[in-house]
C-alpha positions as CSV (number, residue, x, y, z in Angstrom):
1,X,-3.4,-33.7,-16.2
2,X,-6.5,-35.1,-14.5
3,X,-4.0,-37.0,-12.0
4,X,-2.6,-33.9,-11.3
5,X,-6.0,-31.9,-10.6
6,X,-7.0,-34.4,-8.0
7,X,-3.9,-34.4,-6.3
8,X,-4.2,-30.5,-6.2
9,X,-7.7,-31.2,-5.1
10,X,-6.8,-33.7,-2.4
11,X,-3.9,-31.6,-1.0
12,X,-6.2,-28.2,-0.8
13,X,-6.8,-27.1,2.6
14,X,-10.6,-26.6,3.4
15,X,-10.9,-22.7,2.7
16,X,-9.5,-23.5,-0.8
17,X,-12.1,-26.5,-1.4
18,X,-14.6,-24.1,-0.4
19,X,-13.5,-21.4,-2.0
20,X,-13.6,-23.1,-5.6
21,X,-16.9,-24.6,-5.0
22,X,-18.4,-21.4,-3.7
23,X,-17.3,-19.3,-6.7
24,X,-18.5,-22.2,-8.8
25,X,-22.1,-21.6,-7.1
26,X,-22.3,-18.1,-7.2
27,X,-21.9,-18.1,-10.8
28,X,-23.9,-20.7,-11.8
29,X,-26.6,-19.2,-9.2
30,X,-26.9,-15.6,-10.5
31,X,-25.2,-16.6,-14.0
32,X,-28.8,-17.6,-15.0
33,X,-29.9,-15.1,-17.4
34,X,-26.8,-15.7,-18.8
35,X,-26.9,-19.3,-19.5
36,X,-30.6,-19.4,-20.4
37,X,-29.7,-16.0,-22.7
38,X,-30.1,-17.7,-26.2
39,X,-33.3,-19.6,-25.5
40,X,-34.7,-16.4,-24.3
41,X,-34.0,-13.9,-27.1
42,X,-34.9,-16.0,-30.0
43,X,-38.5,-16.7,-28.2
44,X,-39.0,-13.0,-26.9
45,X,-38.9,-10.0,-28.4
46,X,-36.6,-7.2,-27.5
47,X,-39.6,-5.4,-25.6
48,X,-40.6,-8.3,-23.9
49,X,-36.9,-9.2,-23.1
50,X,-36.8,-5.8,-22.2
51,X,-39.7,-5.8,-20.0
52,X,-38.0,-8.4,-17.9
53,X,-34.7,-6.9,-17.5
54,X,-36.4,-3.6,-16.0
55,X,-38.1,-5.6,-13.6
56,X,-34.7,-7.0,-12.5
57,X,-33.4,-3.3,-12.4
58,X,-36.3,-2.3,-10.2
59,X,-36.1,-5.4,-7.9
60,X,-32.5,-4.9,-7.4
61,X,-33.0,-1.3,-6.0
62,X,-36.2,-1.7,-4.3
63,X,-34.4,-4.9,-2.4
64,X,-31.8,-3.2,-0.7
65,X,-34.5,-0.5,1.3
66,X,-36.7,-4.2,2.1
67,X,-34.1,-5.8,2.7
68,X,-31.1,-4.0,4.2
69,X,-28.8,-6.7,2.3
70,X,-28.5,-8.6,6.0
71,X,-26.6,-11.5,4.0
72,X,-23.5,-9.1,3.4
73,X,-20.8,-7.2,5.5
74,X,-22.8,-7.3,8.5
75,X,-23.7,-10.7,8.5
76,X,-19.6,-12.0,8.4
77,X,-19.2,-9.3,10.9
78,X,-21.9,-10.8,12.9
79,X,-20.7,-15.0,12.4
80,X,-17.2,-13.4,13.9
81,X,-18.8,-10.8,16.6
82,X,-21.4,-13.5,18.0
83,X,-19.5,-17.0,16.6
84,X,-20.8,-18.1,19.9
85,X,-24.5,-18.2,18.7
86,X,-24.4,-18.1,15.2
87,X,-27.7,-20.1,14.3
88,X,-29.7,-17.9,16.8
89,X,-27.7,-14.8,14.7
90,X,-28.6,-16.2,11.5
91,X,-32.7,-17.0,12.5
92,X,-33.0,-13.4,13.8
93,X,-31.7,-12.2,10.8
94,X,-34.3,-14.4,8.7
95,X,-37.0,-13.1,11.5
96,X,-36.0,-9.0,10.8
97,X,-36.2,-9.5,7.0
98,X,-39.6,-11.0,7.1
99,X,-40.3,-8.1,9.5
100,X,-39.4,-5.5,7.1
101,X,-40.7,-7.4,3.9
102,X,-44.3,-7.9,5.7
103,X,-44.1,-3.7,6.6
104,X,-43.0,-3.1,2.9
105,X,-45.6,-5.2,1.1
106,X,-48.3,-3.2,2.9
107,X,-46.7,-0.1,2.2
108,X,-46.8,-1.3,-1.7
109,X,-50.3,-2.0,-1.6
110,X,-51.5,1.5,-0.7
111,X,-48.9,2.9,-3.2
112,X,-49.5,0.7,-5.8
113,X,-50.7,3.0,-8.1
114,X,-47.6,5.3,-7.6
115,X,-45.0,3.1,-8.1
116,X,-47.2,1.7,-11.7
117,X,-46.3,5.1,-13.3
118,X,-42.4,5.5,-11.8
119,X,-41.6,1.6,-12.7
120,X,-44.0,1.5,-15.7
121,X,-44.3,-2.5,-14.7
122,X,-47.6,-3.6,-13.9
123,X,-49.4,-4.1,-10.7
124,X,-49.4,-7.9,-10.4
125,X,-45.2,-7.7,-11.4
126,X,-45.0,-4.9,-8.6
127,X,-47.3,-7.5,-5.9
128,X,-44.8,-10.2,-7.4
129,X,-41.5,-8.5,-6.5
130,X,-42.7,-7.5,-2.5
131,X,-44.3,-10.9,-2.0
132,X,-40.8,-12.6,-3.0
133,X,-38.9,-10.5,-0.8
134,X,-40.9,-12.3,2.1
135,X,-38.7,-15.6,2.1
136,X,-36.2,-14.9,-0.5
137,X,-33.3,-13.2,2.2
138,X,-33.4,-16.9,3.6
139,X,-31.6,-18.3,0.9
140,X,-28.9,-15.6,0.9
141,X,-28.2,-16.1,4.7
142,X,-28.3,-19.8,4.4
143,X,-25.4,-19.4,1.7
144,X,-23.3,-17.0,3.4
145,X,-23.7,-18.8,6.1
146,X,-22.6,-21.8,4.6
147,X,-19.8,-20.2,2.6
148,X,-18.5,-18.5,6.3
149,X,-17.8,-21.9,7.6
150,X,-17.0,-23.8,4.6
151,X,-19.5,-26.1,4.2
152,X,-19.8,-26.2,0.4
153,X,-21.5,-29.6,-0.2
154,X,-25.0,-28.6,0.9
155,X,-25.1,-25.2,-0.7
156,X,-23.4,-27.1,-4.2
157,X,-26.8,-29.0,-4.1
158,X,-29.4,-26.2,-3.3
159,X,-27.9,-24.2,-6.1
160,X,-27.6,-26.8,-8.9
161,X,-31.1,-27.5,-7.7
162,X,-32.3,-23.4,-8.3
163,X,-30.5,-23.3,-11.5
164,X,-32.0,-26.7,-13.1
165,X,-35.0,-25.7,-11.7
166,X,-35.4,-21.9,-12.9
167,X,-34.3,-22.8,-16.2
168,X,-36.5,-25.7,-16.8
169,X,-39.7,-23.6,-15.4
170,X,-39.1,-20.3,-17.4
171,X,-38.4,-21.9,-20.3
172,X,-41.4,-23.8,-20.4
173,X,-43.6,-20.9,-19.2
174,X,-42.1,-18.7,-22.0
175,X,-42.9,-21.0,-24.9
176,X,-46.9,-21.8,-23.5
177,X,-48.2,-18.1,-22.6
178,X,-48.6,-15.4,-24.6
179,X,-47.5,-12.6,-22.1
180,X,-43.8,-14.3,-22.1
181,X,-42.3,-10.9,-20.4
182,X,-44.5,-11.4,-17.6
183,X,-44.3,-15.3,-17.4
184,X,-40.6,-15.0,-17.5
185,X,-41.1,-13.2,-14.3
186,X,-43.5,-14.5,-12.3
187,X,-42.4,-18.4,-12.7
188,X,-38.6,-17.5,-11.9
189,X,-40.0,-16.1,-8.8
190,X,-42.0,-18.6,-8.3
191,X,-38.9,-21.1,-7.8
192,X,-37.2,-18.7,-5.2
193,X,-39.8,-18.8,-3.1
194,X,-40.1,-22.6,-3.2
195,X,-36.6,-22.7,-2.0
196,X,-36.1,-19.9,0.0
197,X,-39.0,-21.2,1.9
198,X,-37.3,-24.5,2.6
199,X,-34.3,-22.5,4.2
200,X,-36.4,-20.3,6.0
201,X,-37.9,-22.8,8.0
202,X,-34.5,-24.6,8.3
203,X,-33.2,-21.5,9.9
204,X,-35.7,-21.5,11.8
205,X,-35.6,-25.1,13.0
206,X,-31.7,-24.6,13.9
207,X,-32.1,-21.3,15.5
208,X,-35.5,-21.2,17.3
209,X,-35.0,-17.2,17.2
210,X,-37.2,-14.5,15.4
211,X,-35.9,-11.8,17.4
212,X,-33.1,-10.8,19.9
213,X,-32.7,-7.0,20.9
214,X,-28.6,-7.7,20.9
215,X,-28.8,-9.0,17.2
216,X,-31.5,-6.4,15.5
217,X,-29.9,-3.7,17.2
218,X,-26.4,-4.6,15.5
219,X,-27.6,-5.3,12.5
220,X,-29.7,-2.1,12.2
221,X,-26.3,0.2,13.6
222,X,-24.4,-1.3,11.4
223,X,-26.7,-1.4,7.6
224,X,-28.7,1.5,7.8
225,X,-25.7,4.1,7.4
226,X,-24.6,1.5,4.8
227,X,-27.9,1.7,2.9
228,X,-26.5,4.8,0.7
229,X,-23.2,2.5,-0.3
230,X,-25.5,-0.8,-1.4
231,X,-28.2,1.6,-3.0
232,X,-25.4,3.7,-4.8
233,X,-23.9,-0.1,-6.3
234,X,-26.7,-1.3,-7.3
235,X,-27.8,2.2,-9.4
236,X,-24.6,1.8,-11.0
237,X,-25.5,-1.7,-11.9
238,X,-28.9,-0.7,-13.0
239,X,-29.6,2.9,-13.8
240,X,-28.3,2.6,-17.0
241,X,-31.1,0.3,-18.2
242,X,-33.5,2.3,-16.6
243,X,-32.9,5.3,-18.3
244,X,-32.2,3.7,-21.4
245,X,-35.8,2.2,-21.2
246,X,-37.3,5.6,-20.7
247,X,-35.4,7.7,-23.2
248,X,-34.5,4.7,-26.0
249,X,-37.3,2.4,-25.1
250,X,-37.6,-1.0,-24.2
251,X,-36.2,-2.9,-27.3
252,X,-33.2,-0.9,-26.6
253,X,-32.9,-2.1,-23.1
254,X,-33.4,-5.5,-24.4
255,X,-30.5,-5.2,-26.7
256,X,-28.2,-3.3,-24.1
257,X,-29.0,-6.0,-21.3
258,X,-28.0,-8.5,-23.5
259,X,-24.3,-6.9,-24.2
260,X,-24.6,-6.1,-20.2
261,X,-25.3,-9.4,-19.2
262,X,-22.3,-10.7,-21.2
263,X,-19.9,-8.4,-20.0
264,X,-21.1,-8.8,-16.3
265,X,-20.4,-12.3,-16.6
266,X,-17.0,-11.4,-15.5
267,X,-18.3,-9.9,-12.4
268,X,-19.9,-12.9,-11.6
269,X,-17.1,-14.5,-11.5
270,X,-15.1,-11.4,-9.7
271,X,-18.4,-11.5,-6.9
272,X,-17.7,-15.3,-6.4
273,X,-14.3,-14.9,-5.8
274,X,-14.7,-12.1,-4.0
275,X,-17.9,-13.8,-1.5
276,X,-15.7,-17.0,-1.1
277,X,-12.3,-15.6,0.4
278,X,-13.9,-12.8,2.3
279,X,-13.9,-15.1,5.4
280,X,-10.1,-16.1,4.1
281,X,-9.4,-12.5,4.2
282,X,-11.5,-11.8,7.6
283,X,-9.4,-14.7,9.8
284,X,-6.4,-12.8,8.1
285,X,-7.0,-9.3,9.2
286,X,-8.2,-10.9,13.1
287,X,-4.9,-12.4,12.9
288,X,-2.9,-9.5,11.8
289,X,-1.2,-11.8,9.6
290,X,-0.9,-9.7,6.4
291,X,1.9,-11.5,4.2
292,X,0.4,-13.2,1.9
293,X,-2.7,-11.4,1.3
294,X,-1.5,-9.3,-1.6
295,X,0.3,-11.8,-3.2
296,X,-2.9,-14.0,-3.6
297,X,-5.1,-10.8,-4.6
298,X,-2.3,-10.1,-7.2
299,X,-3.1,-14.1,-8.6
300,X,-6.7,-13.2,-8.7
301,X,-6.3,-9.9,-10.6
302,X,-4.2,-11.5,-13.0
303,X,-6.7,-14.4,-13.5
304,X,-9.4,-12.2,-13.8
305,X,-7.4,-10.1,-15.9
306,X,-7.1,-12.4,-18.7
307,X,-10.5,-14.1,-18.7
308,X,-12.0,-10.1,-18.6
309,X,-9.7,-9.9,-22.6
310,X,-10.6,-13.3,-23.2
311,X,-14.3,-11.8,-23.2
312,X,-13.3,-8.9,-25.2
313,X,-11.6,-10.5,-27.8
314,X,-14.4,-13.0,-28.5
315,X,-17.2,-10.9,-27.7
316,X,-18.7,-10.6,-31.7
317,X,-18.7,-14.4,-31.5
318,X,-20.3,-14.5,-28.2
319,X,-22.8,-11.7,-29.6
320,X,-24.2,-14.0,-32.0
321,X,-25.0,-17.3,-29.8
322,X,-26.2,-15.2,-27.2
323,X,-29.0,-13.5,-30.0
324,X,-30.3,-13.2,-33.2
325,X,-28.8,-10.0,-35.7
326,X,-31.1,-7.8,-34.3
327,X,-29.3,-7.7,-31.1
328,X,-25.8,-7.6,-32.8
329,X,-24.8,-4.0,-32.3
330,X,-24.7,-4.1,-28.8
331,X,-21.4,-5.6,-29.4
332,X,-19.5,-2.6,-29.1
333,X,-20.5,-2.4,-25.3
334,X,-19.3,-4.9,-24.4
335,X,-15.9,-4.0,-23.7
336,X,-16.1,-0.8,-21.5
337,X,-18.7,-2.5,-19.6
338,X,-16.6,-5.5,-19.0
339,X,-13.4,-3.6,-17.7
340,X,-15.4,-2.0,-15.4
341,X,-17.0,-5.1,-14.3
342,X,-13.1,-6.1,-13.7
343,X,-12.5,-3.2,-11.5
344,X,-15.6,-4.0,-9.2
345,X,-13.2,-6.9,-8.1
346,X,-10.4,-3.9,-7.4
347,X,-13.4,-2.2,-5.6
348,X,-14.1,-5.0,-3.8
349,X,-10.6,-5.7,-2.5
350,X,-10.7,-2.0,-0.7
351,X,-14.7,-2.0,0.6
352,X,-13.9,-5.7,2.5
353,X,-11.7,-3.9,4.6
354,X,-13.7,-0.9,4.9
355,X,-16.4,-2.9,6.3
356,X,-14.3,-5.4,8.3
357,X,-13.3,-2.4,10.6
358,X,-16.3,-0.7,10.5
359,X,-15.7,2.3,8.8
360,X,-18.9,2.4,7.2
361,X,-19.5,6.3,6.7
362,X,-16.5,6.0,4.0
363,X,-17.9,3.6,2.1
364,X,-21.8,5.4,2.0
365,X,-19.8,8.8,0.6
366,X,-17.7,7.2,-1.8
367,X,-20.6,4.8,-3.2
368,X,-23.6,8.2,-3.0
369,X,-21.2,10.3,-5.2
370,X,-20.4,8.2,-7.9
371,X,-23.7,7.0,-8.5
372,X,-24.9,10.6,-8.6
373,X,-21.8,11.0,-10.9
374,X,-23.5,8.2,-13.0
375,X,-27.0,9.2,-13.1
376,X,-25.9,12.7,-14.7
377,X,-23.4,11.6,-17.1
378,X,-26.0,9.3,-18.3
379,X,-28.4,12.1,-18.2
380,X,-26.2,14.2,-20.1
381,X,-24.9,11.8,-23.0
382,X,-27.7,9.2,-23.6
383,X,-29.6,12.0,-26.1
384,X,-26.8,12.5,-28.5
385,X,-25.1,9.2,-28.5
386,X,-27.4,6.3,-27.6
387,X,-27.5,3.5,-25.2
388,X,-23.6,2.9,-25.7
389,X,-22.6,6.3,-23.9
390,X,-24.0,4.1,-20.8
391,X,-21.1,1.6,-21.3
392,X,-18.9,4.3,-20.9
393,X,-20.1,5.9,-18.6
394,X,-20.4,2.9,-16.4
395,X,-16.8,2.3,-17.4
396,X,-15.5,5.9,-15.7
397,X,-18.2,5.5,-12.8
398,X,-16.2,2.5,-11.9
399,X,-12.8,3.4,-12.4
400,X,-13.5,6.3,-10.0
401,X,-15.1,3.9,-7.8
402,X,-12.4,1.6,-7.5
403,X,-9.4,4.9,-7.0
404,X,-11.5,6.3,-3.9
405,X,-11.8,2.7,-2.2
406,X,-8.4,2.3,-2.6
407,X,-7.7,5.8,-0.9
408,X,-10.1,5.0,2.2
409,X,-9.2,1.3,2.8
410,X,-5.9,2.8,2.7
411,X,-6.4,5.1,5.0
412,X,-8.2,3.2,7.4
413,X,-5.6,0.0,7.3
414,X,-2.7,2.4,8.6
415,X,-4.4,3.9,11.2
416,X,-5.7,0.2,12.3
417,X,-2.4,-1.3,11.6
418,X,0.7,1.2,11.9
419,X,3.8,0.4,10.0
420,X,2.1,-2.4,8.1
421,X,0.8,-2.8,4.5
422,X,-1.8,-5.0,2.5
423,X,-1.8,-4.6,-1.1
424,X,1.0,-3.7,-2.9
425,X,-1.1,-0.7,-5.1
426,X,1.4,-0.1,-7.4
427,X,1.5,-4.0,-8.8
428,X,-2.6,-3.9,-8.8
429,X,-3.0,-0.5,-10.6
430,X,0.1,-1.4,-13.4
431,X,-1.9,-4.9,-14.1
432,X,-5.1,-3.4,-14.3
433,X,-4.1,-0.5,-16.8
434,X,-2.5,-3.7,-19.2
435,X,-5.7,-4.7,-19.0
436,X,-7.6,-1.5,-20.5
437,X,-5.1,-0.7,-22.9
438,X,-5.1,-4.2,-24.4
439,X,-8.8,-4.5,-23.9
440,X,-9.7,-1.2,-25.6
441,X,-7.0,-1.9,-28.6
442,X,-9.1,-5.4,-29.1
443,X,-12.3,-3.6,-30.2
444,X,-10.1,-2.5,-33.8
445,X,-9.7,-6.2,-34.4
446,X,-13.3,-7.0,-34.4
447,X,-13.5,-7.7,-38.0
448,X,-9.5,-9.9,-38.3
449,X,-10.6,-13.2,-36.2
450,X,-8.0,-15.2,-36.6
451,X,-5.7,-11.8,-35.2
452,X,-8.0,-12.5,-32.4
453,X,-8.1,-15.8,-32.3
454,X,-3.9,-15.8,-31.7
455,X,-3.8,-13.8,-29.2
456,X,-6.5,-15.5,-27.3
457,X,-4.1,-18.7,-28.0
458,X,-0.7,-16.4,-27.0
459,X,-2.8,-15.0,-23.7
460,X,-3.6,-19.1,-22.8
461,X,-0.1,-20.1,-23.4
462,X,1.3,-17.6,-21.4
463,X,-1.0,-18.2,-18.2
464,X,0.2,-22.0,-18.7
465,X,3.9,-21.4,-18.8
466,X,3.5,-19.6,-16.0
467,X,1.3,-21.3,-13.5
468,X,3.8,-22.8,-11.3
469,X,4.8,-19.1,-10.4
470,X,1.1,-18.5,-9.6
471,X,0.7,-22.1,-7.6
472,X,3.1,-20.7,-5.5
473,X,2.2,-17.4,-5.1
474,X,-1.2,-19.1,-4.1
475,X,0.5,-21.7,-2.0
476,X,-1.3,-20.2,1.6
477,X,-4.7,-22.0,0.2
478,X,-3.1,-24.9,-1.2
479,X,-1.4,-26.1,2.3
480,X,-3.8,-28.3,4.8
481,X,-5.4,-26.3,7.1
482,X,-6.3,-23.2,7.4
């Protein structure tokens, strides 16, 4: 077996090396709070852990108006648009966010007061949040920039580096202070800013340019109008916790985070995978060469597919090393919010080609009204049923979400591409509704574990009978070269 796995390894073109380390990385890098989950709840309290995971809401949707997300869409638009002059790109980029962070930071300071009573976090967490947001863009354009050409030894380092790193800080600055909400905080900051900072000023070094008319002006036409889509994501990432803080409380928001953050782990994975064959899936649609590219979505989805029940099925077991009892009940969570999480990688599938042609405006409506749709279903079911109406709720949000993507991209392929076709919809949509029914029949086997335990063995077995089928369903990756 291992013979075999470095053979596979050594055959692998490039973009398939790269890929698997990249999605490796991105897990490990914002799969954090998941590893370091059962150190944390069994030293904080569920307000305390709750305290931090509403910072992480706010910084999430405060960081898309500071920083216009320039590591995304636009910036694999831009390595292709201006491939020419990428490390001047990818400095100007670094030099607009600091721009923008600088602006913002002053804003807060005058407003400080303001945003205390909205976020309910304190003024030092607020200065905390904007002061980060000064260097920490860096480290996102370093790594897309890195994951756009493939270079996946470097960024392989940097990230084990910020993981060891923000562990080992946190959890040392969580056990000595009293305040452990806030120290939480502050000292994981504290390591992004150590690194970013290193980036930055290698960005800078390579580049040698803070700003460039051409570049700004791009980069502004093209986020701004997407500003609404990114916003919209992220408050149906977040908004739940946010109004489960303020209706529920925080020890609530502790306890749902904790189910969340289990469930999302799947769209860590589902981002990584996503991130690490956009450029695969860019040099496709340049080419016009559009063969293959469902096929190898269809492996994915599959994949994905089964690790998505795999968390279902075990997710009472998973409940209790993530956190003490207390947290236990957020079990039942945990498996709306992870078939959603499973359709953000449908989503994603549709918005990559959205965005590689540009059609920006379809992706801001489609995002706008279904957060809205979020925010008022939450709105309207959190008072009579609890924190878990949010799972639900999250769970149709998305499923929406992913069925109006899948309309525009649609839509926007065949005008670009007459006669042709990318995804064969009908094979996605069949897998993914095996998916939910299996997934929401698990939850009435939550109390027969070995019933689980079977078909966790049957679901195994059947992926490994059939993985020559998928290895060559896959093959376009597996081939030297591109």
């Amino acid at each position: 077996m291992i013979k075999q796995i470095l053979k596979f390894y050594n055959n692998a073109s490039l973009a398939a090396k790269s890929a698997v380390a990249f999605t490796i990385c991105n897990v490990l890098q914002k799969g954090i709070a998941i590893v370091t989950t059962p150190l944390f709840t069994r030293i904080m309290t569920t307000e305390q852990y709750g305290l931090a995971t509403l910072y992480n809401a706010w910084s999430s949707i405060f960081s898309i108006f500071v920083t216009l997300n320039l590591s995304m869409g636009v910036f694999n638009n831009g390595m292709v648009k201006f491939e020419d002059n990428r490390d001047a790109f990818t400095s100007s980029l670094a030099g607009l966010s600091t721009l923008l962070a600088f602006f913002a930071l002053g804003f807060v300071l005058i407003i400080s007061d303001f945003l205390f009573l909205t976020t309910r976090l304190s003024k030092l967490l607020i200065y905390t949040m904007f002061a980060t947001y000064l260097v920490s863009p860096s480290m996102d354009l370093w790594a897309s920039r890195q994951r756009f050409e493939f270079n996946y030894k470097r960024l392989v380092i940097i990230t084990l580096t910020n993981v060891l790193l923000t562990i080992l800080i946190s959890s040392i600055s969580v056990i000595i202070f009293t305040h452990k909400g806030e120290a939480k905080i502050i000292s994981t900051s504290l390591v992004t800013v150590i690194i970013s900072l290193t980036l930055y000023i290698e960005l800078f070094k390579r580049g040698k340019t803070f700003y460039k008319k051409e570049y700004w002006k791009y980069v502004l036409a093209f986020n701004i109008p997407l500003i609404p889509h990114y916003l919209s994501s992220i408050l149906l990432n977040q908004a739940d916790r946010i109004m489960i803080a303020r209706y529920c409380g925080d020890s609530w928001t502790g306890i749902y985070n904790v189910a969340y953050g289990l469930a999302m782990s799947l769209y860590l994975v589902c981002s990584a995978v996503g991130n690490a064959f956009i450029p695969w899936l860019y040099r496709r649609l340049k080419a016009r060469c559009f063969d293959d590219v469902s096929t190898t979505y269809e492996f994915l989805i599959i994949i994905i597919g089964v690790i998505a029940l795999i968390i279902i099925i075990f997710a009472p077991e998973l409940m209790i090393i993530m956190a003490p009892q207390e947290y236990y009940q957020g079990v039942w969570a945990i498996p709306p919010i992870t078939l959603g999480a499973f359709l953000l990688f449908v989503y994603q599938m549709f918005s990559n080609v959205e965005i590689y042609y540009e059609k920006n405006r379809f992706i801001a409506i489609a995002s706008t009204s279904i957060a809205i749709l979020n925010i008022i279903l939450n709105y309207i079911f959190i008072k009579p049923y609890g924190y878990i109406a949010c799972a639900y709720t999250t769970f149709f949000c998305y499923f929406i979400f992913a069925g109006i993507h899948n309309i525009f991209a649609n839509y926007i392929f065949k005008q670009e591409n007459p006669g042709k076709k990318l995804y064969n919809i009908k094979n996605i949509w069949t897998i993914y509704g095996i998916v939910i029914i299996l997934g929401l029949s698990s939850m009435a086997l939550y109390q027969y574990r070995i019933f689980r335990y079977l078909i966790v063995l049957g679901l195994i077995a059947l992926m490994f009978y059939n993985r020559k089928r998928f290895i060559s369903k896959f093959a376009v990756l597996l081939e030297k070269g591109e």
